[in-house]
C-alpha positions in Angstrom: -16.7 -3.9 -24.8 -15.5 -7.5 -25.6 -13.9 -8.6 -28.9 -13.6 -12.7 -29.3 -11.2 -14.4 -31.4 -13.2 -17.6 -31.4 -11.5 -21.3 -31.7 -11.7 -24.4 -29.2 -9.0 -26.0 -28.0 -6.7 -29.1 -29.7 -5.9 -32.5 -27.5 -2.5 -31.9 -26.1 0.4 -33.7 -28.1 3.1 -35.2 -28.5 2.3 -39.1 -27.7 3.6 -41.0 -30.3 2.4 -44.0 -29.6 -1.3 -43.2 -29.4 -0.9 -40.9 -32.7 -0.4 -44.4 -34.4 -4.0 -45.5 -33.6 -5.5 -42.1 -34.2 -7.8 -41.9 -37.3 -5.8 -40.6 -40.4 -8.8 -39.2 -42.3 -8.9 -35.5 -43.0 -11.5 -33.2 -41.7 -12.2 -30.0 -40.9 -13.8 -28.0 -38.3 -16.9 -26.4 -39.5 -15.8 -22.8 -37.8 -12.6 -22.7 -38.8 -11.5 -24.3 -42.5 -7.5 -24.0 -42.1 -7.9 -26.4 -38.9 -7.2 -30.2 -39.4 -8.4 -33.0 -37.5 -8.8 -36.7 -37.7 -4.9 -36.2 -38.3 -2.2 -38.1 -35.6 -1.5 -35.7 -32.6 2.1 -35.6 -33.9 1.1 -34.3 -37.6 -1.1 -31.5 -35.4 2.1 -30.4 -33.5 4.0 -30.1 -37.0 1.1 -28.6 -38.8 0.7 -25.8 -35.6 4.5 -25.4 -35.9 4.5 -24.9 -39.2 1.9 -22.1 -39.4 3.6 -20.8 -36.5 6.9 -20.3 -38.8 4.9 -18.1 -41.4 3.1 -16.0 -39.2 6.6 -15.0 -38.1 7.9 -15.3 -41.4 5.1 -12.6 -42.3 5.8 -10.6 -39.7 9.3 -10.1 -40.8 8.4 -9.9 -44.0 6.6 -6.7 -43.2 9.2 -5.2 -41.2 11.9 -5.4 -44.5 8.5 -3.7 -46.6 7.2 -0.9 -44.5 10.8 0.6 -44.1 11.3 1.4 -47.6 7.8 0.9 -49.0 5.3 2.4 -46.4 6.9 4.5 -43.8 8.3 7.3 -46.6 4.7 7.5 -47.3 4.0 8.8 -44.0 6.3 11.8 -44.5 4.4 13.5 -47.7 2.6 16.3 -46.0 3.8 15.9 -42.5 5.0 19.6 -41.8 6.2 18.7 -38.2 7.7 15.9 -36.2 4.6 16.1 -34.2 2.2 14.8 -37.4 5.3 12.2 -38.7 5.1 10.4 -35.1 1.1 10.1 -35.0 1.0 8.6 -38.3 3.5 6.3 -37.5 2.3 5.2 -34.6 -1.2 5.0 -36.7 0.2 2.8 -39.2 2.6 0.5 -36.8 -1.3 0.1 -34.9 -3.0 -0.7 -38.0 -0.3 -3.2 -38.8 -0.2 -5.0 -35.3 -3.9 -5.2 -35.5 -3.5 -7.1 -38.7 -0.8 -9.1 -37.9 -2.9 -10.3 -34.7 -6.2 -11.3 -36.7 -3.9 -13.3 -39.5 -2.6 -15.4 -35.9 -5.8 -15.8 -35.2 -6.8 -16.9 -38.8 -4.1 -19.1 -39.0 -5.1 -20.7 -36.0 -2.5 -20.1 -33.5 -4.3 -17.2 -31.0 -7.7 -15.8 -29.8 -8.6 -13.1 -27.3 -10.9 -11.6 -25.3 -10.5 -7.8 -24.6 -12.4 -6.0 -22.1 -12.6 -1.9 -21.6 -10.6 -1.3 -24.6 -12.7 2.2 -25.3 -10.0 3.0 -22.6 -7.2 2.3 -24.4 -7.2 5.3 -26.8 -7.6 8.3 -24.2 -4.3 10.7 -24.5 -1.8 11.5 -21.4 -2.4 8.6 -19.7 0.2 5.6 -18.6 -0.6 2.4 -19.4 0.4 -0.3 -17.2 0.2 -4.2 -18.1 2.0 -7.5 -17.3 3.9 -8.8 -20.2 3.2 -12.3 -20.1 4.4 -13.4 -23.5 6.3 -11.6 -27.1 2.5 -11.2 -28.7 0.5 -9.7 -26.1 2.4 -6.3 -26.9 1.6 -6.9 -30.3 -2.1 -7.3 -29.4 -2.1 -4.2 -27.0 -0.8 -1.7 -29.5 -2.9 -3.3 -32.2 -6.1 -1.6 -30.4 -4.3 2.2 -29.8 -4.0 4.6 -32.3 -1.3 6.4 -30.9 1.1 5.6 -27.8 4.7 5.8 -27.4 6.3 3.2 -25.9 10.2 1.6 -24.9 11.7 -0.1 -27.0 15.6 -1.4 -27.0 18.4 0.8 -28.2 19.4 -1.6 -30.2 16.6 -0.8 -32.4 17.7 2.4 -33.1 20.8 1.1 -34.9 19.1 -2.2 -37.1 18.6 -0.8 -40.5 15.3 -2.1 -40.9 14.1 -0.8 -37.7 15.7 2.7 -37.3 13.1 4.8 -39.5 10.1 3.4 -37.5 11.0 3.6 -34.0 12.8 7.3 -34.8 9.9 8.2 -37.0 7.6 7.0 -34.4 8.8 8.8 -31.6 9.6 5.7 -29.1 11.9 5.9 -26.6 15.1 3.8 -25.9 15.8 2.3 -22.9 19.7 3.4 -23.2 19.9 4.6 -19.4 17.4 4.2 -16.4 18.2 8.0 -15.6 16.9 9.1 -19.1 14.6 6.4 -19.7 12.3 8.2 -16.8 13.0 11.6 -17.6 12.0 11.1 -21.7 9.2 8.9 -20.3 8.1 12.2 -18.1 8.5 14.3 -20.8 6.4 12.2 -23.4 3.1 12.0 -20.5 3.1 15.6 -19.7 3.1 16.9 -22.9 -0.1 14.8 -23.5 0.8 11.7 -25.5 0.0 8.1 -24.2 2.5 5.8 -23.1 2.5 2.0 -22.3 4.8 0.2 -20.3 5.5 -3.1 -18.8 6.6 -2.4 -15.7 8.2 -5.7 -15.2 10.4 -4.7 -17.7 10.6 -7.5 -19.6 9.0 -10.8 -19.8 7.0 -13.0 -16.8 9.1 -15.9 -15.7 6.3 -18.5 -15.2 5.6 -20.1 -12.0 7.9 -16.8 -10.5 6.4 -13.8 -8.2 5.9 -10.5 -10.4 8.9 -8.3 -9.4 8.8 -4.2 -10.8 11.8 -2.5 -10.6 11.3 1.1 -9.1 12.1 2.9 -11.9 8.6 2.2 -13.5 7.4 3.3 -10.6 9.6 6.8 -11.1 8.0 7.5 -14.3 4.2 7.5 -12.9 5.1 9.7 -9.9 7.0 12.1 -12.0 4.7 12.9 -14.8 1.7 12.6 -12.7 -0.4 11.2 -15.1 -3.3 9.2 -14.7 -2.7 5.7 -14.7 -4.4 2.5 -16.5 -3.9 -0.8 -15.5 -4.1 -3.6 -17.7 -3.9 -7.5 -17.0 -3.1 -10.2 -19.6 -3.5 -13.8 -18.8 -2.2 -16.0 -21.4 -2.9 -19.7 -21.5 -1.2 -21.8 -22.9 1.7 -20.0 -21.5 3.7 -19.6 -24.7 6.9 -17.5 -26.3 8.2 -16.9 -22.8 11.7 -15.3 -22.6 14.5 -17.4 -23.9 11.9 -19.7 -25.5 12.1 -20.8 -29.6 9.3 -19.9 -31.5 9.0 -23.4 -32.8 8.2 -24.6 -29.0 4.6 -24.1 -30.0 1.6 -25.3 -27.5 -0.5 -28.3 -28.2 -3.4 -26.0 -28.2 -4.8 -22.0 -29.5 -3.2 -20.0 -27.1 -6.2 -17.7 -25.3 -5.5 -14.4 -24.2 -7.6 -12.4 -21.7 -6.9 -8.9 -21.8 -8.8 -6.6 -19.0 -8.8 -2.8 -19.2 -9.3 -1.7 -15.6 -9.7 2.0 -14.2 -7.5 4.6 -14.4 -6.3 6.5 -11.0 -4.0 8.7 -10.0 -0.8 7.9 -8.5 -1.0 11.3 -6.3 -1.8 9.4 -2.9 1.5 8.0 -3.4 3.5 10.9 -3.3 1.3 12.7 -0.5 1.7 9.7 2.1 5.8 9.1 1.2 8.2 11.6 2.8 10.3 11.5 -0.4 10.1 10.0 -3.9 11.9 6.9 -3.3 10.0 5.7 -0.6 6.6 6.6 -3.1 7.9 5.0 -6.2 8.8 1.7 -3.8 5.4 1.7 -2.2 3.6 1.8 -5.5 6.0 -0.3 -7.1 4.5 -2.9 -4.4 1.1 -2.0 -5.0 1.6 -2.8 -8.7 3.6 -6.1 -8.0 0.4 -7.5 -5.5 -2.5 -5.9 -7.8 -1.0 -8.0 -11.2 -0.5 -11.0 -8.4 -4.2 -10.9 -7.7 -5.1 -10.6 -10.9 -3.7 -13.2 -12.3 -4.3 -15.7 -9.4 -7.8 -15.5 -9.2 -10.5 -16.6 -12.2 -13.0 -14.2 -10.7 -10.6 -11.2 -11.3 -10.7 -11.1 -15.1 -13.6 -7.6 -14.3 -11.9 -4.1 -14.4 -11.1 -2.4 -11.3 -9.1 0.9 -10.4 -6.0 -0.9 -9.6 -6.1 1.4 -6.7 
């Protein structure tokens, strides 16, 4: 299955001194009526910046609404911890869903998603590059229900507490316990996505995974998914402003490959650390030839 959010690309800016000569009448696109052009390249960049601010503006907008406002909704009714998590991992879906079609209404992304049928299938590990801040955002936004890591920091912001408690995520306090509540959260049949990267791609750097991702596959045994991201425009890198917009819609390629089983790992290692290093490898070279080649962006095993 494939799901477009449609847009072509702007000229790149910022060259002031060809801006000058640039037409100044107003038009629009006829696909896309919130999208300028005729306008100097440097008015663009402002304009894309500036639509870049509310999208984050809305975004945190939402997050000082659904604590007080939403999320105490999801409690009426929910006899168990069990039916408090799914619904708010349900409604933090719904929301990233939303959030990423108002990005793409406002101009800033599109994407292509392929295989994401796959994405909803409980007790298995999702796997994916992390590119850039939004491609987690876009990844959640299609499951229903998935834990997830999230910083322990989170846990002690007042406007974040309720959902990522309420939701069920896990901190990434220690390594140790990270794996073990990871474990514990695939065997007893929920989904969970990781980056294994564990945090964001440093362009123009190899893809390194720590072996602790690794851990987490080879101790729950659970079947895993692979997912590759390709962002272009390569945008909200680590450490990089939000107002450091691209010159162009940002296009992200999202491919759902196979799932497999990371049991031929353990049964060719003498001992787990040797396993989770070898498929740590594995991992690093399969997201390597993924993202190197044009011709990869078709699902595969991963295997």
């Amino acid at each position: 299955m494939k799901v477009n959010g449609a847009d072509d690309s702007a000229q790149q800016a910022v060259d002031y001194t060809a801006a000058v000569h640039t037409a100044s009448r107003l038009t629009l696109l006829p696909d896309h009526p919130y999208r300028p052009t005729g306008l100097p390249a440097w008015t663009r960049y402002r304009w894309r910046q500036l639509r870049t601010g509310i999208a984050f503006a809305l975004f945190g907008l939402a997050g000082l609404v659904f604590g007080p406002l939403v999320l105490p909704l999801a409690r009426i009714g929910a006899s168990d911890p069990d039916t408090l998590r799914r619904r708010v991992q349900w409604i933090v879906s719904r929301w990233f869903g939303a959030f990423s079609h108002a990005m793409r209404l406002l101009g800033l992304i599109r994407w292509t998603i392929e295989g994401a049928e796959k994405l909803n299938k409980p007790g298995q590990l999702v796997i994916a590059n992390h590119p850039s801040l939004i491609d987690v955002v876009l990844l959640l936004g299609y499951m229903r229900e998935s834990d997830c890591i999230v910083k322990q920091a989170l846990f002690g912001n007042p406007f974040t507490r309720k959902a990522v408690t309420w939701a069920g995520y896990i901190s990434n306090s220690t390594p140790t316990q990270l794996v073990a509540d990871c474990a514990a959260s695939l065997k007893a049949g929920r989904s969970l996505v990781i980056f294994p990267e564990a945090t964001r791609s440093v362009p123009g750097q190899p893809i390194r995974i720590p072996h602790a991702a690794a851990r987490i596959a080879l101790e729950s045994v659970a079947e895993i998914l692979p997912v590759s991201i390709r962002c272009e425009p390569i945008t909200l890198v680590k450490h990089q402003p939000w107002y450091r917009v691209p010159a162009r819609r940002v296009q992200y390629t999202i491919v759902v490959g196979e799932p497999y089983s990371a049991a031929p790992w353990l049964a060719e290692a003498p001992n787990m650390a040797i396993a989770a290093r070898r498929l740590s490898r594995h991992w690093e070279q399969w997201f390597t030839d993924r993202l190197a080649s044009p011709d990869a962006d078709t699902p595969d095993s991963g295997r």
